[in-house]
N, C-alpha and C positions, 0 to 999 in steps of 0.2 A: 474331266470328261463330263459330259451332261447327260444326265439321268434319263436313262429310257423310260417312263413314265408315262400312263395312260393320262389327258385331262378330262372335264368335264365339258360337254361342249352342248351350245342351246337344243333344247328338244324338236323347232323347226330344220334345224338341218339337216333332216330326211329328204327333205323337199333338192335340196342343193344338190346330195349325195345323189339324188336318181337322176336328175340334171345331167349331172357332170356324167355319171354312168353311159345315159342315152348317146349323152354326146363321143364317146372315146369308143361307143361298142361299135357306132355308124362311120366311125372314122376309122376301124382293125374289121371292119365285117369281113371281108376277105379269111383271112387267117383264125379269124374265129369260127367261121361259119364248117373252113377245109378240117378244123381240129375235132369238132363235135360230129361232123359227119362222118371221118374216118375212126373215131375210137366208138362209137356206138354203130358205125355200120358193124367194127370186128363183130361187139357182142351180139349182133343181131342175129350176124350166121352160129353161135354157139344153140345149143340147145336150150329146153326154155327154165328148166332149174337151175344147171351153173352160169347159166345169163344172167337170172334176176340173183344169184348169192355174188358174180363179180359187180351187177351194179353197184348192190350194195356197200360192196367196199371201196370202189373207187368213184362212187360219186362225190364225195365231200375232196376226195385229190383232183377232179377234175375238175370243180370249183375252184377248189386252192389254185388248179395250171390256169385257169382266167384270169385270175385275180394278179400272179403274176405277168403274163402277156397285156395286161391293162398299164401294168407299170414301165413299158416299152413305151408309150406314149410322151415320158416325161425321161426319161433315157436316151441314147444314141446307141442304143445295145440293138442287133436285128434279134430277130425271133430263134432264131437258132441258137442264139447266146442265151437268150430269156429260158427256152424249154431244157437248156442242159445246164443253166443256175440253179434252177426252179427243182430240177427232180429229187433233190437231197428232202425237203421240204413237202413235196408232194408224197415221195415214200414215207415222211412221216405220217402224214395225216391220214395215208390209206392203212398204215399199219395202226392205227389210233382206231379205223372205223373196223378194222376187219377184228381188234380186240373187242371192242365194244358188243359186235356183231356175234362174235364165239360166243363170250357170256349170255347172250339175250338168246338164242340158238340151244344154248346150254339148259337154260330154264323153261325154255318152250319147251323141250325133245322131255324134259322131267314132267311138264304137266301133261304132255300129250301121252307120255307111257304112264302115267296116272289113268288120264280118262281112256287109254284104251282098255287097262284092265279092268276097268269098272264096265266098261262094253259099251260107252258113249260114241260118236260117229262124230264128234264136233271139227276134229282136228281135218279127217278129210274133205267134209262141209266147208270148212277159212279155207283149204286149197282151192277145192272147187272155186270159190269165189272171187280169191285171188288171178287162178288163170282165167277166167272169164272177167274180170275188169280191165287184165293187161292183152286181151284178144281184140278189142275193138277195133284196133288201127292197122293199116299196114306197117307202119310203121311201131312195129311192138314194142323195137328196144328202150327206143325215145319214148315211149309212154310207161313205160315201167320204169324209164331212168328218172323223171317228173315224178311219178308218184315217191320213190325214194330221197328223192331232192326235197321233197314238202315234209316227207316224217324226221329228216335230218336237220331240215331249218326251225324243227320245233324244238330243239335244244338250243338255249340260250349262249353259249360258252364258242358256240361253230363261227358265231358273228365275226368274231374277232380273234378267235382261235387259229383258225385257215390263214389267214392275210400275216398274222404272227410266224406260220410255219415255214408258209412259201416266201416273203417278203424280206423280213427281217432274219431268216431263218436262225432261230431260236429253237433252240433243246424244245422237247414235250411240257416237260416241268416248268419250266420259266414261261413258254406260252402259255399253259393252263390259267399259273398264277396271275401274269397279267391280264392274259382276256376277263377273269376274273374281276382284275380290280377295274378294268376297263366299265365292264356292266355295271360295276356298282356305281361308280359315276355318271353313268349315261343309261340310267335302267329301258329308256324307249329305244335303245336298240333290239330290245327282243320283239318289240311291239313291230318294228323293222322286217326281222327274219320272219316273224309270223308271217306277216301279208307275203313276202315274199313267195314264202309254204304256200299259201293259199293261191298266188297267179300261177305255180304249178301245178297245184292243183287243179284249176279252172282249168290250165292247157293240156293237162293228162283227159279229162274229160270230152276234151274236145278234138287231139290230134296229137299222135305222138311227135307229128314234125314241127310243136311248139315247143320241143326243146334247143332246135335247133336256135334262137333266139332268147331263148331264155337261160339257158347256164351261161352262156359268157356276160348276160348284163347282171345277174347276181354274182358271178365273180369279178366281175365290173364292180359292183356296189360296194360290195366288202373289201377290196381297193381303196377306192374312195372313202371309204367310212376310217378306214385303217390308216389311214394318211393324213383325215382331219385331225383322228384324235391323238394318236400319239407322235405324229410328224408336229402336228400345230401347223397343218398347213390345210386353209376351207378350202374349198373347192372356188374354183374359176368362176366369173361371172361371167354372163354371155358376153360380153365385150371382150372378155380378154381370151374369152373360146375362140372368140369371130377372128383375133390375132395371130393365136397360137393354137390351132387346132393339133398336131402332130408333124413331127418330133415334140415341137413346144419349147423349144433349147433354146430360144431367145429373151424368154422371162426370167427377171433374177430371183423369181420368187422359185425355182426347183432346185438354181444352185450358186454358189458363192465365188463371184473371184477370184482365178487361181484354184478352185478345184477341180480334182480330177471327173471327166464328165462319166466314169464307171462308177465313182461315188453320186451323183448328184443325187438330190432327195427323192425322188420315187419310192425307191425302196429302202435305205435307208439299211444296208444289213448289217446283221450282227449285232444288235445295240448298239446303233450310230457309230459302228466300227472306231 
């Protein structure tokens, strides 16, 4: 069996990976566009504390759910097979963020019962600030989900972590390690996620309905990224996009003679099952 294995791949192939992105997000806008408006309309009607503590946990799963309906494009699987493969993997990732998020919650609530007994006012000052950054828009959810997509994408380990869970889905443990050895090979994937953080950032600034646009082409990306490096498969050139835009099931570069077309390489689960 062939070793599930992260490689090293050139440092330009950022450029490829947002490429191919742009192109598989214009060719599912549909279905990506109904998935991001229905799950942050729910949170929208929630009130605006357990809005922004569910963003928080399920923005890196609903990156991860992009990342796999990205992979539909090189599959014959419809979206309904995608979203009910994908949830075993998306419940990990969100139970990954909602740990991460307990402990960081946990050491907040310690420093803020610090500075309340010392009789500082700091902690309801960051609230203050907080609800009035995520008031700007009509569209409040979308802009509080952008601001938590950019402090998420500045963890280096998310690049390839998500596309590990949802994709390949892989245990916690084994993602971690390989996204891991993933970065180490290819450290300008973090320089990747940053910018990414940062065009959230720009579009929380500007409108929370630039989420609408923006989570399914970073779970695009992270797709894409996840498939060059540890598939060994670059991305498409525009010629062979202009061919095979979607499904794509004509190039023998997704799948092999004689294979089953629920294996083909898209996703690739389980450690090349």
């Amino acid at each position: 069996m062939k070793a599930f294995e992260p490689k090293a791949v050139p440092p330009d192939s950022w450029r490829h990976w947002v490429t191919e992105a742009l192109d598989l997000c214009t060719a599912q806008w549909l279905p990506n566009t109904m998935l991001v408006l229905g799950l942050l309309g729910g949170v929208q009607l929630l009130q605006a504390d357990p809005g922004r503590l569910l963003l928080g946990c399920l923005a890196p799963g609903l990156v991860a759910l992009f990342a796999a309906v990205a992979s539909r494009a090189h599959t014959p699987r419809r979206l309904h097979q995608v979203l009910r493969g994908s949830l075993p993997g998306v419940g990990r990732a969100v139970l990954c963020a909602a740990t991460v998020l307990a402990v960081l919650y946990a050491v907040l609530a310690a420093i803020a019962g610090a500075l309340a007994f010392g009789g500082a006012g700091a902690p309801a000052a960051g609230q203050a600030a907080w609800t009035a950054g995520t008031a700007t828009s009509d569209f409040a959810a979308g802009q509080s989900a952008l601001l938590v997509l950019f402090l998420w994408l500045l963890v280096p380990l998310l690049f390839f972590l998500l596309p590990l869970l949802v994709c390949a889905q892989l245990p916690v443990r084994q993602a971690l390690a390989l996204a891991r050895q993933a970065h180490a090979l290819n450290p300008f994937a973090w320089r990747v996620g940053a910018a990414a953080g940062l065009l959230c950032l720009g579009g929380a600034m500007w409108n929370g309905v630039a989420a609408v646009p923006f989570y399914p082409l970073i779970g695009t990306l992270l797709y894409v990224a996840y498939r060059h490096v540890f598939l060994g498969m670059p991305p498409e050139t525009a010629t062979q996009s202009t061919h095979a835009r979607w499904p794509a099931l004509q190039s023998p570069t997704w799948s092999s003679p004689g294979s089953s077309p629920r294996r083909s390489a898209g996703c690739r689960p389980r450690c090349m099952r």
